[in-house]
N, C-alpha and C positions, 0 to 999 in steps of 0.2 A: 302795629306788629309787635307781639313780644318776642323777646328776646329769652333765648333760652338760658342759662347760666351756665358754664363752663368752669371744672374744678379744675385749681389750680397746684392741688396736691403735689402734681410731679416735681412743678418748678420749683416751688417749697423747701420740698423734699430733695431736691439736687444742690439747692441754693445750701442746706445745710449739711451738704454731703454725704446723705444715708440711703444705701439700698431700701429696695421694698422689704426687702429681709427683716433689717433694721428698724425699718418705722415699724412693721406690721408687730414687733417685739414688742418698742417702746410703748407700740398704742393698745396690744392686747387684741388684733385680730389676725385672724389670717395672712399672708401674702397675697390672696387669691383676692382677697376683699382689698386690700388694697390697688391692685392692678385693677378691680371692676371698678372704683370709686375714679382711678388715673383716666379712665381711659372712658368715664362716662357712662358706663353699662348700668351702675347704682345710682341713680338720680343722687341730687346735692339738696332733695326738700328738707331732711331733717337738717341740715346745717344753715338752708336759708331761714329755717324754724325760729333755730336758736337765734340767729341775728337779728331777726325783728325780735324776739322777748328780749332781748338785751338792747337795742335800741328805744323799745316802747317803757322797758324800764328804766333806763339810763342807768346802764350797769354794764361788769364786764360780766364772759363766759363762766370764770369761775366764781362769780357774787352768785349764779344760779343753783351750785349745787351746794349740799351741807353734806357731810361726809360726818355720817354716826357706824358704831359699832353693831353688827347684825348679829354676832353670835360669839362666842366662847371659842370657836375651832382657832387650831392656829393657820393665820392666815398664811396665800402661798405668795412668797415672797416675789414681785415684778421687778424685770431690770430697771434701772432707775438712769443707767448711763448706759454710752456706746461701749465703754469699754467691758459693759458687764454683758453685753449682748455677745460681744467678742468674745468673749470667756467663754461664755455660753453653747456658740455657735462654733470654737474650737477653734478662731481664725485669729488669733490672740496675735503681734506681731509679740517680737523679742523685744521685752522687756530693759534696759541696763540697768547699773547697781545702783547709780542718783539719781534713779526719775521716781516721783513722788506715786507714780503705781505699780514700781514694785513692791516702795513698802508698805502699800495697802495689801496688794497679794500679799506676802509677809508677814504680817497681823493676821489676815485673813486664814493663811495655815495655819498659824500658832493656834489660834481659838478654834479650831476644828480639829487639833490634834488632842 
């Protein structure tokens, strides 16, 4: 009997504290893709894909990609953190005067003004 494979996305994703909102930012798709991926609707083939070429190579997920330059445009810039998703999404908490991202925000007006 095979066994089907079951994503375990959500638990991941809860273990690190991030709404679907949040991943779906971090990772560059949807919400709606991520709730189909939660919940099973999207099969997990491409990701059992990838874990056999990284087993059969004995390598990690990232030794598989190389990341080259495709053009001249300027690229659009991905949140790279929770808190820039927050910004983003407008759900920003209150910041105080010695936590180390206000004076990022801070920097970050300076150079935009």
């Amino acid at each position: 009997m095979k066994h089907k494979p079951k994503p375990r996305i959500a638990l991941l994703r809860e273990k690190a504290g991030l709404t679907q909102l949040e991943l779906s930012r971090l990772v560059g798709v949807t919400e709606s893709t991520i709730q189909n991926w939660e919940s099973g609707r999207t099969g997990t083939e491409h990701i059992e894909r990838i874990v056999r070429f990284c087993k059969a190579l004995n390598c990690q997920v990232e030794d598989l990609i190389e990341y080259v330059s495709e053009s001249l445009e300027e690229p659009v810039a991905q949140p790279s953190s929770l808190s820039e998703i927050h910004h983003l999404l407008g759900t920003e908490e209150p910041v105080t005067a010695s936590s180390p991202d206000n004076e990022v925000a801070q920097q970050r007006k300076a150079r935009s003004s």
